[in-house]
PAZAPA-4460 file (N, C-alpha, C; in steps of 0.05 Angstrom, whole numbers, plus 32768, in hexadecimal, padded with zeros to 4 digits):
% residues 160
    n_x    n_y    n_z   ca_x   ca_y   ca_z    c_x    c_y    c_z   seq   type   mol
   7E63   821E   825B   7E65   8226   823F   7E5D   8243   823C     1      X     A
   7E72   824E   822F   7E62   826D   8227   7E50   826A   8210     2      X     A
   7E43   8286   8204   7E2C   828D   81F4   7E34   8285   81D4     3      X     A
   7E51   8286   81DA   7E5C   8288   81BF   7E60   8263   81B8     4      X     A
   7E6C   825E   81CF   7E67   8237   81C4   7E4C   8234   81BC     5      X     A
   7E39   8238   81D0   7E1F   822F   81CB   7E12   8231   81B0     6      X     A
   7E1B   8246   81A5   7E15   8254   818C   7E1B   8247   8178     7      X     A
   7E3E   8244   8180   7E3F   8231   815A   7E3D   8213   8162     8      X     A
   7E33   820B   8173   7E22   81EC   817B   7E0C   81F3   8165     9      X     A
   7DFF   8205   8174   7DE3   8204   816C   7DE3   8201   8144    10      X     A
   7DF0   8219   8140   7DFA   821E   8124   7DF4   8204   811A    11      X     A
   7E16   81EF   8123   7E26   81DD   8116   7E00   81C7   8114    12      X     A
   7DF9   81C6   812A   7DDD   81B3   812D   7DC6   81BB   8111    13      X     A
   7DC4   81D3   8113   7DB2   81D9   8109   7DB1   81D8   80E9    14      X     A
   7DD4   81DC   80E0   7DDB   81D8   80C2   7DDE   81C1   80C0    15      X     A
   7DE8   81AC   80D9   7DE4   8193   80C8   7DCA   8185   80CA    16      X     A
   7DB6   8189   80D4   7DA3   8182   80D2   7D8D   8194   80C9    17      X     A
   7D99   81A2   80B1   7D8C   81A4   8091   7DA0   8199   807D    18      X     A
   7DB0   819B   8082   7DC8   818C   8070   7DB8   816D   8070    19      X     A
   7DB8   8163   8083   7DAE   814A   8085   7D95   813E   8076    20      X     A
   7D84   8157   807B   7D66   8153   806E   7D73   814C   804B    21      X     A
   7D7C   816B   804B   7D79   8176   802A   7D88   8154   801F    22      X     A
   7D9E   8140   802B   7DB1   8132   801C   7DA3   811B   801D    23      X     A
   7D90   810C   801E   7D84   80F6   800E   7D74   8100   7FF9    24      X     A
   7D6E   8115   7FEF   7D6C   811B   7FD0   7D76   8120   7FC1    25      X     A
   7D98   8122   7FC9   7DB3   812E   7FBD   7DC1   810B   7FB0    26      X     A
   7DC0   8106   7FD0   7DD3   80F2   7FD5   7DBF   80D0   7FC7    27      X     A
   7DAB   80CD   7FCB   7D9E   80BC   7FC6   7D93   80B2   7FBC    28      X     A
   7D95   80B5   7F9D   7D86   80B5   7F79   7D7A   8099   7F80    29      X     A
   7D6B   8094   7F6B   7D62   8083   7F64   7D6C   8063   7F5A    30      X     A
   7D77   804D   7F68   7D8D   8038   7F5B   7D8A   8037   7F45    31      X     A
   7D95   8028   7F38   7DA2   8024   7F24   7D9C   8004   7F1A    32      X     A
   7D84   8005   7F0E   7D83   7FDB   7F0C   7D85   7FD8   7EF2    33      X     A
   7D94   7FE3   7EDB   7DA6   7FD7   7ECD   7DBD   7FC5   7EDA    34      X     A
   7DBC   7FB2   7ECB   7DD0   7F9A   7EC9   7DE6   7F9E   7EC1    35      X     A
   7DFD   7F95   7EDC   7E19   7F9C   7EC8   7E1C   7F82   7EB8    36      X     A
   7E27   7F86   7EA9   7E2D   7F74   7E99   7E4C   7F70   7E95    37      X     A
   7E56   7F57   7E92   7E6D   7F50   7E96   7E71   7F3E   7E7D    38      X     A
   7E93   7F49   7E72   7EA0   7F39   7E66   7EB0   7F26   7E63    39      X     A
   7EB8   7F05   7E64   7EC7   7EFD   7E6D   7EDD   7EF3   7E5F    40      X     A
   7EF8   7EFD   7E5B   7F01   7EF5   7E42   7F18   7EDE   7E46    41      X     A
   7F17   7ECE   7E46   7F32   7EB3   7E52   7F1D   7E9D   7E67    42      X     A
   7F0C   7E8A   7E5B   7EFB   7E77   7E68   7F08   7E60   7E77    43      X     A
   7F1A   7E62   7E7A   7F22   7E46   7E85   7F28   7E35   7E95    44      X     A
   7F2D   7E36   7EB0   7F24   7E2B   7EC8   7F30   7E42   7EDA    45      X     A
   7F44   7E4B   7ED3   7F4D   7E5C   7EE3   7F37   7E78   7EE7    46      X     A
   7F37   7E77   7ECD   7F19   7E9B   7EC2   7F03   7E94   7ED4    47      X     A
   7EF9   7E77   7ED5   7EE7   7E6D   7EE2   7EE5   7E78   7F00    48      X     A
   7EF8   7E73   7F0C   7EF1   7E80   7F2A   7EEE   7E9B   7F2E    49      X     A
   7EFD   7EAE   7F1B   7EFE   7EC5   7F17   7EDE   7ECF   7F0F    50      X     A
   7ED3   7EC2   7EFB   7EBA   7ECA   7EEC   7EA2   7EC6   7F0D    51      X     A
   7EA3   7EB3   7F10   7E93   7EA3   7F29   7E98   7EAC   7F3A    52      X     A
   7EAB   7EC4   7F4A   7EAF   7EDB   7F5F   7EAA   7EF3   7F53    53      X     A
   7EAD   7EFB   7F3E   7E9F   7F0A   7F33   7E76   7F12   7F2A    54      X     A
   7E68   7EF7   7F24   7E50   7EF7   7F2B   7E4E   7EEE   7F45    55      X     A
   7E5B   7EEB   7F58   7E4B   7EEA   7F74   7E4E   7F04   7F7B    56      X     A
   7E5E   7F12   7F77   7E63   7F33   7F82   7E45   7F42   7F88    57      X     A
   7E34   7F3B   7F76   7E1B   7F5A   7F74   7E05   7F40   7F66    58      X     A
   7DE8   7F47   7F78   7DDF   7F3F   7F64   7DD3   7F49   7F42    59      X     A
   7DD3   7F61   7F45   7DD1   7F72   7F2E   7DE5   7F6F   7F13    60      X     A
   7DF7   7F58   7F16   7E02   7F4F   7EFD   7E00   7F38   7EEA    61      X     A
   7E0C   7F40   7EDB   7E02   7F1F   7EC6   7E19   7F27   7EB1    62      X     A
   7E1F   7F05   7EA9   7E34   7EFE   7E90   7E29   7F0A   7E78    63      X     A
   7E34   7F11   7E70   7E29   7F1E   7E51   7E3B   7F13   7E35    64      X     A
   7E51   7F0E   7E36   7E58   7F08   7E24   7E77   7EFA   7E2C    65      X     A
   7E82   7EE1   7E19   7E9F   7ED8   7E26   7EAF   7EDD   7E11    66      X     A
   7EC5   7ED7   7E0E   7EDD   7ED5   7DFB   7EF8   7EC5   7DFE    67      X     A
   7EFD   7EB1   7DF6   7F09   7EA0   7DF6   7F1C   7E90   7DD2    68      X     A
   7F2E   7E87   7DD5   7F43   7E83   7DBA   7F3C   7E6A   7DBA    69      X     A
   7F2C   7E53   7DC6   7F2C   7E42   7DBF   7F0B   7E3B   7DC5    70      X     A
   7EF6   7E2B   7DAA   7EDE   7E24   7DB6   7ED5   7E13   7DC8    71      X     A
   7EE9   7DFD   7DC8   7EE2   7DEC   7DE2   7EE5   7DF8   7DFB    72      X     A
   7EF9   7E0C   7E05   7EF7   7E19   7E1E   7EDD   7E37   7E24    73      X     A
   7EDA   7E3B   7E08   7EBD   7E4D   7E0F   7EB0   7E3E   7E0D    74      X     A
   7EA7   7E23   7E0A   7E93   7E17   7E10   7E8D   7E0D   7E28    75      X     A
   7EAB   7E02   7E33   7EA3   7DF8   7E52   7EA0   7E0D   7E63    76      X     A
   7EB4   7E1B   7E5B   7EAB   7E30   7E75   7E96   7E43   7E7E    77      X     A
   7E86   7E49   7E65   7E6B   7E50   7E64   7E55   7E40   7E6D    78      X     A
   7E5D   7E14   7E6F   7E47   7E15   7E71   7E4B   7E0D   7E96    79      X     A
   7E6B   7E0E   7E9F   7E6D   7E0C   7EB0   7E69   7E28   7ECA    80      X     A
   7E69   7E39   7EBB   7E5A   7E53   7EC6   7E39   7E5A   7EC5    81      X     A
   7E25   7E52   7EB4   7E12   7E49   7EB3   7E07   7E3A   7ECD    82      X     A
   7E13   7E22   7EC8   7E07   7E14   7EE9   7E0E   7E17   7EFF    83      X     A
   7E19   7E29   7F04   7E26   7E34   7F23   7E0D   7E56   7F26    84      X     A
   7E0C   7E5F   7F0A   7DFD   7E7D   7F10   7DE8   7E73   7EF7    85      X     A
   7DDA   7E6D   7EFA   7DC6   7E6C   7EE8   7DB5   7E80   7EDA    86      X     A
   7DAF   7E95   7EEE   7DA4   7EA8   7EED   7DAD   7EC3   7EDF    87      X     A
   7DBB   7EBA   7EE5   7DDC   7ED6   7EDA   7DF1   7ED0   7ECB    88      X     A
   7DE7   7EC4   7EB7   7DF9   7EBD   7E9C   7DDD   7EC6   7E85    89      X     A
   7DE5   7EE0   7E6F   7DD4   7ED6   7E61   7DE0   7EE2   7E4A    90      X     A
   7DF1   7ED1   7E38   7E0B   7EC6   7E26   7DF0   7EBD   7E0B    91      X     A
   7DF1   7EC2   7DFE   7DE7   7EC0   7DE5   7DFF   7EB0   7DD5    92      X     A
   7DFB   7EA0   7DBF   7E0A   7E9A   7DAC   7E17   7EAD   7D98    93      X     A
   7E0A   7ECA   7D9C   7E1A   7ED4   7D89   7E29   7EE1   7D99    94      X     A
   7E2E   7EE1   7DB5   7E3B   7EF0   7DC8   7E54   7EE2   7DD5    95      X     A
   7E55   7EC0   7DCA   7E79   7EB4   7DC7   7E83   7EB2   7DBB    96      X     A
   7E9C   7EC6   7DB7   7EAC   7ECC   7DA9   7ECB   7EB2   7DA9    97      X     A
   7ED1   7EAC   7D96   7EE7   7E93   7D9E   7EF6   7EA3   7D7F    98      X     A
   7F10   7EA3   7D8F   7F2B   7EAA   7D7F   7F36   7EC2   7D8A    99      X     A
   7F4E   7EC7   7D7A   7F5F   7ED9   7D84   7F57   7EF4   7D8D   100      X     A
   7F45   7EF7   7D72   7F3C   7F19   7D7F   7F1F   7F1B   7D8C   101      X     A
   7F17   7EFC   7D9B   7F03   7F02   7DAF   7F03   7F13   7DC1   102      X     A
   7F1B   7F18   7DD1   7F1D   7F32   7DE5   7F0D   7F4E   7DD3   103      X     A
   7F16   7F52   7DBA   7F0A   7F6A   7DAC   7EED   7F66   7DAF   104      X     A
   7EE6   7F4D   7DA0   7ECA   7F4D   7DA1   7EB7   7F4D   7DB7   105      X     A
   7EC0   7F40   7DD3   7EB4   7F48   7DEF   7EB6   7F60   7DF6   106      X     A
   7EC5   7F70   7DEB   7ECA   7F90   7DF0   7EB5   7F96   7DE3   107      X     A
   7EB3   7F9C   7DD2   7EA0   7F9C   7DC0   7E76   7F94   7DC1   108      X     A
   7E80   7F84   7DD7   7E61   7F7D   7DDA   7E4D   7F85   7DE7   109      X     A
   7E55   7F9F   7DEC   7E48   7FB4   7E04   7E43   7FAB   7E1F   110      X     A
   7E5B   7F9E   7E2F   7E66   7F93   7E41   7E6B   7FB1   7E57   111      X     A
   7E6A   7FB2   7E71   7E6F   7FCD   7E81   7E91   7FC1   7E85   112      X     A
   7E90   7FA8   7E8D   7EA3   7F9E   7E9E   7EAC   7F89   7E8B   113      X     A
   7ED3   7F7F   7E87   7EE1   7F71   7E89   7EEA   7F61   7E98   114      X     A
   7EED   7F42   7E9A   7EF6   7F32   7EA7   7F13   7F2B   7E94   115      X     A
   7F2F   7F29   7E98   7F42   7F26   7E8D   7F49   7F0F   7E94   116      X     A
   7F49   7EF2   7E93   7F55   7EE1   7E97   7F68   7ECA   7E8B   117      X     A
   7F65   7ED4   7E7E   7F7B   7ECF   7E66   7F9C   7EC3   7E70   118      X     A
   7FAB   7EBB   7E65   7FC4   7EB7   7E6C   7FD8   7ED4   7E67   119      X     A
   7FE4   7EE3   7E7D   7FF4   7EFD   7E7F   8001   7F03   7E6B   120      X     A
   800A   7EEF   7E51   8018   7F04   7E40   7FFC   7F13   7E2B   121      X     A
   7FE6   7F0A   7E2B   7FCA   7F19   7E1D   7FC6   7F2E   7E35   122      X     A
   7FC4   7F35   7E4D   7FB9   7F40   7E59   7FC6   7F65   7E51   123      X     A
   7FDD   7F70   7E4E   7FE3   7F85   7E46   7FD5   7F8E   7E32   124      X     A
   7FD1   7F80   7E12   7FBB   7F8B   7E00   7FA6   7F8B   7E04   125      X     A
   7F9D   7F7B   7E19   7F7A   7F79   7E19   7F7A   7F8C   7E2F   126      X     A
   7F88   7F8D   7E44   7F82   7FAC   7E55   7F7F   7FC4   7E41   127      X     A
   7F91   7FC6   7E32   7F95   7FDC   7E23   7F75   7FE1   7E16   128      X     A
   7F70   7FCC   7E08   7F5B   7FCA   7DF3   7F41   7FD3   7E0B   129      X     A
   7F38   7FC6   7E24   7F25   7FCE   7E26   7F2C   7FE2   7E39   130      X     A
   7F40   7FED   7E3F   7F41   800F   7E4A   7F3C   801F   7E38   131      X     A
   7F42   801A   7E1A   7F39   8031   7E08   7F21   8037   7E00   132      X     A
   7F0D   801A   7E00   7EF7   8019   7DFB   7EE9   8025   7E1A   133      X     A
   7EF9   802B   7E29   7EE7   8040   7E46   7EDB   8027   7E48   134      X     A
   7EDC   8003   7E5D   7ED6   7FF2   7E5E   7EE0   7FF9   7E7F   135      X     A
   7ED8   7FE4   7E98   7EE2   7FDD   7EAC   7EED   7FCA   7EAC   136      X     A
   7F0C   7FC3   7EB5   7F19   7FAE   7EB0   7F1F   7FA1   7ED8   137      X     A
   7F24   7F89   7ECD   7F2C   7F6F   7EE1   7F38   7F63   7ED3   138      X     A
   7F52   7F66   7EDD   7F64   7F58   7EC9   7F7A   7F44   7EEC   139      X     A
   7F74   7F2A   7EE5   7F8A   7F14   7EF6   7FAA   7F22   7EF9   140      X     A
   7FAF   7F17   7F07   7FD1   7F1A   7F12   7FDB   7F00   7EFB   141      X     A
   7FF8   7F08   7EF3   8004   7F16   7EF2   7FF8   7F2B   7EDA   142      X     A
   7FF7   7F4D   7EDB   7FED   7F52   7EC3   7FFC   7F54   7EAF   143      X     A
   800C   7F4D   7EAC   802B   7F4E   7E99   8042   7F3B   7E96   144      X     A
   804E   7F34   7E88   8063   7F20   7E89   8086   7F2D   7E81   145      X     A
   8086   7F40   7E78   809D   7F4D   7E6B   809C   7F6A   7E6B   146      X     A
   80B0   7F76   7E78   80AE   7F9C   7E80   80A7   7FA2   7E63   147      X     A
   80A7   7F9B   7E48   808D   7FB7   7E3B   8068   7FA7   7E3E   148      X     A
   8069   7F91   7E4C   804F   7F8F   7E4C   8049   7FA5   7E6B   149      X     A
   8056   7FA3   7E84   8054   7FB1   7E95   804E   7FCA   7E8F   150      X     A
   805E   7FD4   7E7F   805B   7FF0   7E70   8043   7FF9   7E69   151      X     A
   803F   7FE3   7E59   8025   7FF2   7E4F   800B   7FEF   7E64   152      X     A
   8007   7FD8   7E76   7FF4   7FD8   7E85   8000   7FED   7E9A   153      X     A
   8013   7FFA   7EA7   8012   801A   7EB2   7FFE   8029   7EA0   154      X     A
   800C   8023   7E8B   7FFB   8048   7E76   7FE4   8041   7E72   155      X     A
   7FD7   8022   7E6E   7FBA   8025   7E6D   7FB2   8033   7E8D   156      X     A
   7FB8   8023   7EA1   7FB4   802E   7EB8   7FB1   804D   7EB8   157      X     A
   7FC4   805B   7EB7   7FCA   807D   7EBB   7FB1   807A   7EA5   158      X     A
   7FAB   8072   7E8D   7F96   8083   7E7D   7F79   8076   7E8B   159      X     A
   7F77   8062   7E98   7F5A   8060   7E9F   7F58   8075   7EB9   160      X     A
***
């Protein structure tokens, strides 16, 4: 090796090991133990597996609020999500929304995160609705049923 390899060895060693020091006070803040909180809007057996892979993901989450068009299916499926996560459901009564514009109102509930489970011809307005409200969405396959529902879940897409 000549003087000149040796050199930018030494260099390359020497900058990354201050690079290295200085980046766990850059790189390494302090976590984050706020709770995400999740919205679930479509309860019904199918939402169910979706909701229930969704709280096993992290433990740092919890149900916060559902939304559902009919009361008997926010009922079961809340209390059938309940006894699977006990810990990580914490759904208040004023936080189930039942009827049409429940998707609004789970937007609405200071939710980080969207669960869409709904049947695909709702899923184009409710993407829409909680991309505008700057929400995180999870929205099931198919997300659309008819090219202007497609349409518009592109343009929510391009705008989130």
């Amino acid at each position: 090796m000549n003087s000149k390899e040796q050199s930018n060895r030494r260099d390359f060693i020497r900058t990354s090991s201050a690079a290295a020091l200085a980046l766990p006070s850059v790189t390494f803040g302090k976590p984050d133990s706020r709770k995400l909180k999740l919205g679930w809007i479509g309860c019904g057996g199918r939402g169910s597996g979706a909701i229930n892979q969704a709280l096993s993901a992290d433990s740092n989450i919890q149900l916060w609020s559902i939304g559902e068009a009919f009361q008997d299916k926010a009922d079961a499926g809340l209390e059938r999500i309940q006894k699977i996560h006990p810990g990580k459901v914490d759904v208040d009564k004023g936080r189930v929304f039942v009827g049409l514009d429940a998707y609004q109102k789970v937007i609405g509930s200071g939710v980080d995160v969207v669960i869409l489970t709904t049947p695909p011809g709702f899923r184009p307005m409710h993407i829409k609705a909680a991309v505008d409200a700057g929400k995180h969405v999870f929205a099931e396959k198919p997300m659309a049923t008819d090219a202007p529902g497609v349409r518009s879940v592109m343009k929510s897409i391009a705008q989130a």
